[in-house]
C-alpha positions as CSV (number, residue, x, y, z in Angstrom):
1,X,95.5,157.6,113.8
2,X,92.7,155.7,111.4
3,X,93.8,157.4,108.4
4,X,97.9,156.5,109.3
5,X,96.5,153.0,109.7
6,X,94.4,152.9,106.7
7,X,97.8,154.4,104.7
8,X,100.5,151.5,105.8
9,X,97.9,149.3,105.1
10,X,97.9,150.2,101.6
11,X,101.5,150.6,101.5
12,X,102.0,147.0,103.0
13,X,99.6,145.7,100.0
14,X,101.2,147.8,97.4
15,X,104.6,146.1,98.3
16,X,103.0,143.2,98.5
17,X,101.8,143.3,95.0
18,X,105.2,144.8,93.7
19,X,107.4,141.7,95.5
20,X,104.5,139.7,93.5
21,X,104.7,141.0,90.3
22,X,108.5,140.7,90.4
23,X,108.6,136.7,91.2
24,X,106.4,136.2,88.3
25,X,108.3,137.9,86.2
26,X,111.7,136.3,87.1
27,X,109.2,132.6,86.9
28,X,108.2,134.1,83.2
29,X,111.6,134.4,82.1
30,X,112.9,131.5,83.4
31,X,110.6,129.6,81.7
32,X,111.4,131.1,78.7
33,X,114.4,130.5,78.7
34,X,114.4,127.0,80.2
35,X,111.6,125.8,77.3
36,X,113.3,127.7,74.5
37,X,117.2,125.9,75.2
38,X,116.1,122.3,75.6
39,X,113.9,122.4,72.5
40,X,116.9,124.4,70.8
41,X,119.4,121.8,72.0
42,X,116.9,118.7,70.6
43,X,116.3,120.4,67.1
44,X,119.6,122.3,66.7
45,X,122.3,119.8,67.9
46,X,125.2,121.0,65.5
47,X,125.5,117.6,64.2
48,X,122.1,117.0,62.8
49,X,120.0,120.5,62.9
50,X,116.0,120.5,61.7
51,X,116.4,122.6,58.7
52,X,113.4,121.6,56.4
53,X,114.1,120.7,52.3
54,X,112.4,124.4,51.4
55,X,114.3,126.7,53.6
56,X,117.4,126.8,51.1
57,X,114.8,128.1,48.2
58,X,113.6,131.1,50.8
59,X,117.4,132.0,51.6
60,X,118.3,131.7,48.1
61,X,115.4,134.2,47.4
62,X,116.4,136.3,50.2
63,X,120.1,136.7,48.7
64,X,117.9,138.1,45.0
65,X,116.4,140.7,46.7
66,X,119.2,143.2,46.4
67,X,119.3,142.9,42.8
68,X,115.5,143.6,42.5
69,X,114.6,139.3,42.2
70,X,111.9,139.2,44.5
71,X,110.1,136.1,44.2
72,X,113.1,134.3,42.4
73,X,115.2,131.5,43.2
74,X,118.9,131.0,41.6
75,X,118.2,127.4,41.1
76,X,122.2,126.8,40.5
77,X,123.0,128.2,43.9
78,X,120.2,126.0,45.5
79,X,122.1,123.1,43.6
80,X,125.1,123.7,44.8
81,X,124.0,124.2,48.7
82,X,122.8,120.6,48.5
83,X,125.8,119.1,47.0
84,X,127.4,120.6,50.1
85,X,125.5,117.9,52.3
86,X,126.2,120.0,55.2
87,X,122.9,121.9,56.7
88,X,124.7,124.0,59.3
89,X,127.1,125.6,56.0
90,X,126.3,128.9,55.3
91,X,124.4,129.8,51.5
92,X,127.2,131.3,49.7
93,X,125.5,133.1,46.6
94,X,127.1,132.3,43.2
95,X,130.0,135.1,41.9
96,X,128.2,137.5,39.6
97,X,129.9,136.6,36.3
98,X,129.2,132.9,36.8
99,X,126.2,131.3,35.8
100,X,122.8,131.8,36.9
101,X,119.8,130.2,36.8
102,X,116.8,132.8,38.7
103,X,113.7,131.4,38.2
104,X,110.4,132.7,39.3
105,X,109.3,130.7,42.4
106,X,105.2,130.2,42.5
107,X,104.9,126.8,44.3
108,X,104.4,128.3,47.9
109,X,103.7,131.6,48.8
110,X,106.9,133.7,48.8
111,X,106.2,135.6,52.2
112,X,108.8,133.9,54.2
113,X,111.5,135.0,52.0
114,X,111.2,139.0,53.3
115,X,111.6,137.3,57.1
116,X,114.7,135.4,55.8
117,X,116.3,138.8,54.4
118,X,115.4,140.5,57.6
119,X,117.0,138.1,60.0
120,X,119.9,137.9,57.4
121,X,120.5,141.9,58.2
122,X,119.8,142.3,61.3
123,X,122.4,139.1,62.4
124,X,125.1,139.7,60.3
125,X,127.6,137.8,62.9
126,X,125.7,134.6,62.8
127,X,126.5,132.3,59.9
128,X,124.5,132.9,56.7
129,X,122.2,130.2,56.9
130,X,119.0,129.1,59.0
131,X,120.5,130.6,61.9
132,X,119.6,133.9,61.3
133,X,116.1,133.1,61.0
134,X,116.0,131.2,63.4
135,X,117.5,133.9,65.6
136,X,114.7,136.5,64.5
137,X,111.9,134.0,65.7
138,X,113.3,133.8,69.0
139,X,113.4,137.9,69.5
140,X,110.3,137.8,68.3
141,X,108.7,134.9,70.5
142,X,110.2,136.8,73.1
143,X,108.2,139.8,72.4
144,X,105.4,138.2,72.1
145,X,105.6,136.8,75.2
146,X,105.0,140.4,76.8
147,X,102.5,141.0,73.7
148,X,100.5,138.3,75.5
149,X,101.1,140.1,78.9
150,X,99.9,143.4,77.7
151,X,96.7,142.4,75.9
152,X,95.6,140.4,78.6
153,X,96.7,142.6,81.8
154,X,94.0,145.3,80.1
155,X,91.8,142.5,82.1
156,X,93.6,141.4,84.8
157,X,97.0,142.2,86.5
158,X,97.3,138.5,87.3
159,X,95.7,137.0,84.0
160,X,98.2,138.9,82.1
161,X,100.8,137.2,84.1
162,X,99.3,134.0,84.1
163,X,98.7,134.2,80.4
164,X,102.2,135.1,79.1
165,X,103.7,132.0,81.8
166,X,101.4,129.6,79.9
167,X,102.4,131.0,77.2
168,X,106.2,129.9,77.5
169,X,104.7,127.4,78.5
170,X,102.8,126.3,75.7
171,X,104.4,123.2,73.8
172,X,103.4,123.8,70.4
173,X,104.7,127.6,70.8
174,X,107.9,126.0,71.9
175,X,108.0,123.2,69.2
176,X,107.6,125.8,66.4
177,X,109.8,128.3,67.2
178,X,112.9,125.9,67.6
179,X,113.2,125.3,63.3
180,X,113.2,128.1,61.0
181,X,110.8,128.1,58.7
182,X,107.1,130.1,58.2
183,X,105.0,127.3,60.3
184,X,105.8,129.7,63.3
185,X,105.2,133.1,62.0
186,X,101.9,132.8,62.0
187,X,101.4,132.4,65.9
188,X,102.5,136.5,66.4
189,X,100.6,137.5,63.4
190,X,97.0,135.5,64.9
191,X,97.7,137.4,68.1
192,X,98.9,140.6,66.8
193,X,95.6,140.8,64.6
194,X,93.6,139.4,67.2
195,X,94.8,141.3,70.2
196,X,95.1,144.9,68.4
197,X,91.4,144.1,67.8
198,X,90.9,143.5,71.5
199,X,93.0,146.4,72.5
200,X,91.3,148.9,70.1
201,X,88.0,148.2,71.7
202,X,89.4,149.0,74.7
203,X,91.2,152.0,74.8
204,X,89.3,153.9,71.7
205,X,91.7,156.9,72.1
206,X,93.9,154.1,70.5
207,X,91.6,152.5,68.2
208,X,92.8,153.5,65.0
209,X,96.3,152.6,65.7
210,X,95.6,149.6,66.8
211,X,93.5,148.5,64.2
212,X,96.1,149.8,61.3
213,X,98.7,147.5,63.3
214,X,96.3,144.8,63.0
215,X,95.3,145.3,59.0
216,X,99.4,145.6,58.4
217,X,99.2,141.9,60.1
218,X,97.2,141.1,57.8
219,X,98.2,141.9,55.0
220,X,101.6,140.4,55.7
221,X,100.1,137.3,56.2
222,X,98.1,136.5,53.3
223,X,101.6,137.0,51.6
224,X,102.6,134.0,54.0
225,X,99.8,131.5,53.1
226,X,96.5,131.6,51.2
227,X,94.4,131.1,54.0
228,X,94.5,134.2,55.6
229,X,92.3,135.5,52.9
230,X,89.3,134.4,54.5
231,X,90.0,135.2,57.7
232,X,90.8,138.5,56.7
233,X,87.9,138.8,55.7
234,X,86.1,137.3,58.3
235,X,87.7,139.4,61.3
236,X,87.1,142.6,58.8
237,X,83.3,141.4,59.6
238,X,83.9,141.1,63.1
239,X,85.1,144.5,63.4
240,X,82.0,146.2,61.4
241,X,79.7,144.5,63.9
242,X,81.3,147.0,66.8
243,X,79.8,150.2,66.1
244,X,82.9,151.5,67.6
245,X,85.0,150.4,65.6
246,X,83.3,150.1,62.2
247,X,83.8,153.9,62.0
248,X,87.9,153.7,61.8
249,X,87.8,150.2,60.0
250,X,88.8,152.1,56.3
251,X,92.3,152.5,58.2
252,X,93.1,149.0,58.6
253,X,91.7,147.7,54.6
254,X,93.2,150.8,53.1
255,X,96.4,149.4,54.6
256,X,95.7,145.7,53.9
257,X,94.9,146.5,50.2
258,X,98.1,148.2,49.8
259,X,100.3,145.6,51.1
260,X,97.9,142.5,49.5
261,X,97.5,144.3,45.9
262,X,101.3,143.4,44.4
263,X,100.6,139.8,45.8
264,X,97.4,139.7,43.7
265,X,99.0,141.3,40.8
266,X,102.2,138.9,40.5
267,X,100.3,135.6,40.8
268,X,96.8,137.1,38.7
269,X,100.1,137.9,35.7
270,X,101.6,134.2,36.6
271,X,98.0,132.4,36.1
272,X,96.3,134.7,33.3
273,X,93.2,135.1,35.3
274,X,92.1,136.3,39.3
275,X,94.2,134.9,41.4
276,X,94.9,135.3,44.9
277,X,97.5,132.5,45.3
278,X,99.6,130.2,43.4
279,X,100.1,128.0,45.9
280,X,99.7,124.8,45.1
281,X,96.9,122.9,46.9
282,X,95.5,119.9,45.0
283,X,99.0,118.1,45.4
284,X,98.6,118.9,49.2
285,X,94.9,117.4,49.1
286,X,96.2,113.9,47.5
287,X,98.9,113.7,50.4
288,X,96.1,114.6,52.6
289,X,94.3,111.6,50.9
290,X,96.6,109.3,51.7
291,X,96.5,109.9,55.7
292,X,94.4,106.9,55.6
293,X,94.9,103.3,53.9
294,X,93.1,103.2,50.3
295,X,93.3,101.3,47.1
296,X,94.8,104.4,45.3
297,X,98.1,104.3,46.0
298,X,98.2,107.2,47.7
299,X,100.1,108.0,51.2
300,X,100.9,111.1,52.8
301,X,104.2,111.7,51.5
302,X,105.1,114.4,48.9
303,X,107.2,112.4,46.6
304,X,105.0,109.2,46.5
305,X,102.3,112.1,44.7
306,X,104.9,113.1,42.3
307,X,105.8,109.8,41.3
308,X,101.8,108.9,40.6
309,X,101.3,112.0,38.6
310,X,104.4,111.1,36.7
311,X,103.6,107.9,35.5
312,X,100.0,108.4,35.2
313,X,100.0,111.8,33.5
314,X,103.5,112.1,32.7
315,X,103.9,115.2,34.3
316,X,107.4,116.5,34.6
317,X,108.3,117.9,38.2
318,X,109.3,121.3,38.4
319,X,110.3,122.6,41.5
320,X,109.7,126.2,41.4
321,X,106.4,125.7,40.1
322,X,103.7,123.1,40.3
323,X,101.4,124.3,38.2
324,X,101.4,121.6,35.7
325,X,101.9,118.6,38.3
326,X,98.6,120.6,40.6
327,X,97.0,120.1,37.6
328,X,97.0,116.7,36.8
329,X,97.1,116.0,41.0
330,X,93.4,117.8,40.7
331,X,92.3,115.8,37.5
332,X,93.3,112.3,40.0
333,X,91.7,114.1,43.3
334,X,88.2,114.5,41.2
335,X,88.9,111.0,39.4
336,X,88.4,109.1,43.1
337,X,85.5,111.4,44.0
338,X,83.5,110.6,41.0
339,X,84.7,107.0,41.5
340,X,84.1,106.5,45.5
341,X,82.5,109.9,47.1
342,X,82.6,108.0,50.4
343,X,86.2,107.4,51.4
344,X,87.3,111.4,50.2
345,X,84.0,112.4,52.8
346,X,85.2,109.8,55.4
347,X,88.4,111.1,54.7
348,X,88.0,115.1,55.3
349,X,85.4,114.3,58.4
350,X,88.2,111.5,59.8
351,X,91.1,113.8,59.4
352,X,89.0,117.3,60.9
353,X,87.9,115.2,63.9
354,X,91.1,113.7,64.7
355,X,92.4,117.4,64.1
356,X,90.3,119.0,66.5
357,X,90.7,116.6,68.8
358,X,94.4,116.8,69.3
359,X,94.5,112.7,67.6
360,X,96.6,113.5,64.2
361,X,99.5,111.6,63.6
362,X,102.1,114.8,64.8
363,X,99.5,116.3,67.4
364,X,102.0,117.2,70.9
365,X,100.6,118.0,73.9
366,X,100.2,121.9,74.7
367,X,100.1,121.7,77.9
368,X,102.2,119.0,80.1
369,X,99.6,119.3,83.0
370,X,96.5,119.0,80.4
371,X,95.1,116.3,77.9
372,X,94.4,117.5,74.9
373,X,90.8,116.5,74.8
374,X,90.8,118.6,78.4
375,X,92.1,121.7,76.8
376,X,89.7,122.0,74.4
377,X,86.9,121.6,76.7
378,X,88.3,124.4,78.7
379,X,88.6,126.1,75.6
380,X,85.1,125.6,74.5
381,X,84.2,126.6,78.0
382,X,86.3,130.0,77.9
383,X,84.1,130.4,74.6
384,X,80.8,130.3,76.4
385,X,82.1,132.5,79.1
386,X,83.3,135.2,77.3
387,X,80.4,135.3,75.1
388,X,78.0,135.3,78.3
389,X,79.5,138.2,79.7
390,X,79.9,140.6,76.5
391,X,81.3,143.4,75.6
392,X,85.6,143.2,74.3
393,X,85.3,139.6,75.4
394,X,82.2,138.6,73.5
395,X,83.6,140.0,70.6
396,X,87.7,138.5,71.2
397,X,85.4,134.9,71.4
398,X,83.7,135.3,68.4
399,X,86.9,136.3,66.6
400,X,89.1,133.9,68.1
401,X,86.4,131.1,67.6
402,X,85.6,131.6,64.2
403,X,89.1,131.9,62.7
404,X,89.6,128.9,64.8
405,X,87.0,127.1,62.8
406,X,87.7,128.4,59.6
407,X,91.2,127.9,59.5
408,X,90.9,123.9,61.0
409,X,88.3,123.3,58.4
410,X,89.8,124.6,55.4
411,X,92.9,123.1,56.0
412,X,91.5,119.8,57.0
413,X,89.4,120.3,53.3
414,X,93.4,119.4,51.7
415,X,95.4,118.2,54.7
416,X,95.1,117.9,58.6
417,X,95.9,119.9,61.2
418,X,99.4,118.4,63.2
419,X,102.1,120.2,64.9
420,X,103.5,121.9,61.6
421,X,99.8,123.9,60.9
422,X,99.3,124.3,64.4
423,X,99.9,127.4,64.5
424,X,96.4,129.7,63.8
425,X,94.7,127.0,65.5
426,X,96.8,126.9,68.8
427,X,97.0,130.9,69.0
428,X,93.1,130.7,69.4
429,X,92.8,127.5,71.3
430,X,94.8,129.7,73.9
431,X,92.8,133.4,74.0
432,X,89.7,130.8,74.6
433,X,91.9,128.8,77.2
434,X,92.8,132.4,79.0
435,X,88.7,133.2,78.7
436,X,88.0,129.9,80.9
437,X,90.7,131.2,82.8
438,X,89.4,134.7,84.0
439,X,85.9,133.8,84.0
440,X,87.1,130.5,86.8
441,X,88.5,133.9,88.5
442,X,86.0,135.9,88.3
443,X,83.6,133.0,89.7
444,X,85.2,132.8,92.4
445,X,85.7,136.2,93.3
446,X,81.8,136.9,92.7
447,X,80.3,133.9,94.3
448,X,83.2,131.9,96.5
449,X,85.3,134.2,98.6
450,X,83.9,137.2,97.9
451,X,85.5,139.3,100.8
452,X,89.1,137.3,100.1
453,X,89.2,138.3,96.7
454,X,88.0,141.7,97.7
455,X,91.2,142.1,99.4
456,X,93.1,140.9,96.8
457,X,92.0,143.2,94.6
458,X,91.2,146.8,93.7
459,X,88.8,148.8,91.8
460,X,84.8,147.4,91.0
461,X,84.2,144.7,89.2
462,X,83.8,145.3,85.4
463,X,80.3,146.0,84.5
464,X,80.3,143.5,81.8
465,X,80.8,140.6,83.9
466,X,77.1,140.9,85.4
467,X,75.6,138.7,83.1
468,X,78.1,135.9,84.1
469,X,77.5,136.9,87.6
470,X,73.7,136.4,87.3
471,X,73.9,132.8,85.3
472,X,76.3,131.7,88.7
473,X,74.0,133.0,91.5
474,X,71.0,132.0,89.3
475,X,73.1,128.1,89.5
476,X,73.8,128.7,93.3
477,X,70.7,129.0,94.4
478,X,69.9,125.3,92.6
479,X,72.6,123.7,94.0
């Protein structure tokens, strides 16, 4: 009779649990969905879309690609999408026997255009133009939004749920998806590269797939900006310092170097020497300049730059390439350090503060329910937790942490950190977010309600979380 007892008990929980799992999964999706349409229906109204000036120059690449053009733009075709003035027409590409104009294309990093070709093939209904892109961001936010379920769940049942609701939730997630353009693509590659790290540590049956997913990531992205070179190689040092995964770690940077190496060897043969990017960054730093008021002219708009190199160095604007305007933008750069150190330091330490912070001039909220001073105290708090109690977590915090500061530092060095670049930034903010999260749970499983959460739950506490549980009883007994 004890044992029949003891058995509908656990079939009443497991029922329980299922009916559970179920509404938060219906509440996931409908948040999804309800998030992703009204920000689609405010940035993609059909009579005035978001389609940013640079996007024709990707699709216009994209269209090359079959002929062999990677990296070129048909600068007649880009012409005569703009003399359209329509941004919902689609990018009709220019009949082979008239005149072209393909041009190599250096002045960003040329990443995004493989995305745009991908979205244009695998949507061929939609019309040839941002949609498609726009399309393939929203599959793949989707995705990720189970991504963040999976990586998370290896902790929790209910964190992974909790984590992939905030993550719909999450307003900067939401912002960036609803424009096409490469701000957003690097939110799935910071948690793919991040969270195969995670999940490679803890299932080391896995490990080496996991990590060659993360080292593909990787390498895609440095084709996407500059700045994922050093956080490559920053999270490749991250992953030495596990002896369990230093042993498989020639997986993931044989992979990386074969994906990176033709992205070295095109822009090392465009600038005659080393070179890793020819993206150009000193016209960025002189906008970045002008985020404050100064004597020098300078604001944070792109084409009050181009007009002061003009007249000042006569420096004719090429769009494909800025080469000779970065130039002459580094030449003024150094000219007001050597001429007033003190307002391009106030600058930089001004513009990182107010990025960290949440203060820029373009911050959003990312959560409704949260200020953004708030969040990144939980943040920093998540931090401190998941370093106290060790083991995957320590080492997802120090990951997560330190690309977080790298990345807000080296773009605050040349610009500041608003909605458009938060993107790395936010992806980290919100694996530090989830730490406070779990370790707020596990508090109160270990030291609140112990026998409520006991029945909540199955299976012993992880063994890493001792450390955390000895810092709260060791609190307890002061309070």
């Amino acid at each position: 009779m004890a044992r029949f007892v003891v058995r509908a008990g656990l079939l009443r929980r497991s029922w329980l649990k299922g009916v559970l799992v179920a509404v938060a999964i219906v509440a996931i999706a409908l948040q999804w969905v309800n998030t992703r349409i009204a920000i689609l229906k405010l940035n993609q109204s059909p009579s005035n879309p978001v389609v940013l000036a640079t996007y024709p120059i990707y699709h216009s690449m994209a269209t090359g690609m079959r002929e062999g053009r990677v990296g070129q733009v048909d600068l007649l075709a880009v012409r005569d999408y703009s003399l359209l003035n329509n941004l919902s027409a689609p990018f009709v590409r220019r009949p082979a026997n008239a005149e072209h104009q393909w041009v190599n294309f250096y002045t960003l990093d040329i990443g995004y255009s493989f995305i745009v070709e991908v979205a244009r093939l695998a949507f061929p209904t939609l019309p040839d133009n941002h949609l498609r892109a726009l399309a393939l961001q929203l599959v793949f936010d989707l995705a990720l939004v189970w991504f963040v379920f999976f990586v998370f769940s290896q902790w929790n049942l209910g964190l992974g749920l909790l984590a992939a609701y905030l993550y719909a939730s999450n307003g900067i997630f939401y912002d960036l998806v609803s424009f096409a353009f490469y701000y957003y693509w690097d939110i799935p590659l910071t948690f793919i590269v991040l969270g195969s790290m995670l999940l490679a540590y803890r299932r080391p049956s896995e490990a080496a797939a996991w990590l060659a997913g993360g080292g593909v990531a990787l390498g895609c992205a440095v084709w996407l900006r500059g700045s994922w070179w050093p956080l490559s190689l920053f999270l490749c040092g991250v992953a030495a310092w596990e002896p369990s995964l230093r042993r498989k770690l020639w997986i993931p940077v044989v992979l990386f170097a074969i994906i990176a190496a033709p992205l070295v060897v095109r822009s090392t043969r465009a600038r005659g020497q080393l070179t890793f990017t020819t993206r150009a960054v000193w016209h960025v730093a002189l906008v970045g300049l002008g985020y404050y008021p100064n004597p020098y002219g300078l604001e944070a708009k792109d084409g009050t730059i181009f007009e002061l190199t003009r007249q000042k160095y006569g420096v004719t604007f090429k769009s494909e390439d800025y080469w000779l305007h970065d130039q002459a933008a580094k030449k003024e750069f150094f000219s007001i350090w050597q001429k007033d150190k003190a307002f391009v330091i106030r600058s930089f330490f001004g513009r990182l503060g107010e990025s960290i912070l949440g203060r820029t001039q373009t911050s959003v909220l990312s959560f409704l329910f949260l200020s953004n001073l708030t969040y990144r105290v939980l943040c920093l708090v998540g931090c401190g937790a998941m370093v106290i109690r060790g083991g995957d977590r320590r080492m997802l915090a120090i990951a997560a942490a330190g690309t977080y500061v790298i990345y807000t530092v080296l773009t605050c060095i040349f610009y500041f950190v608003g909605l458009a670049y938060e993107n790395v930034s936010e992806a980290t903010r919100f694996i530090l977010f989830i730490g406070a999260l779990d370790a707020a749970w596990y508090v109160a499983q270990a030291s609140f309600f112990p026998m409520f959460f006991r029945n909540l739950t199955t299976g012993p506490r992880p063994a890493e979380a001792g450390r955390l549980a000895r810092v709260v009883d060791r609190v307890l007994s002061y309070a």
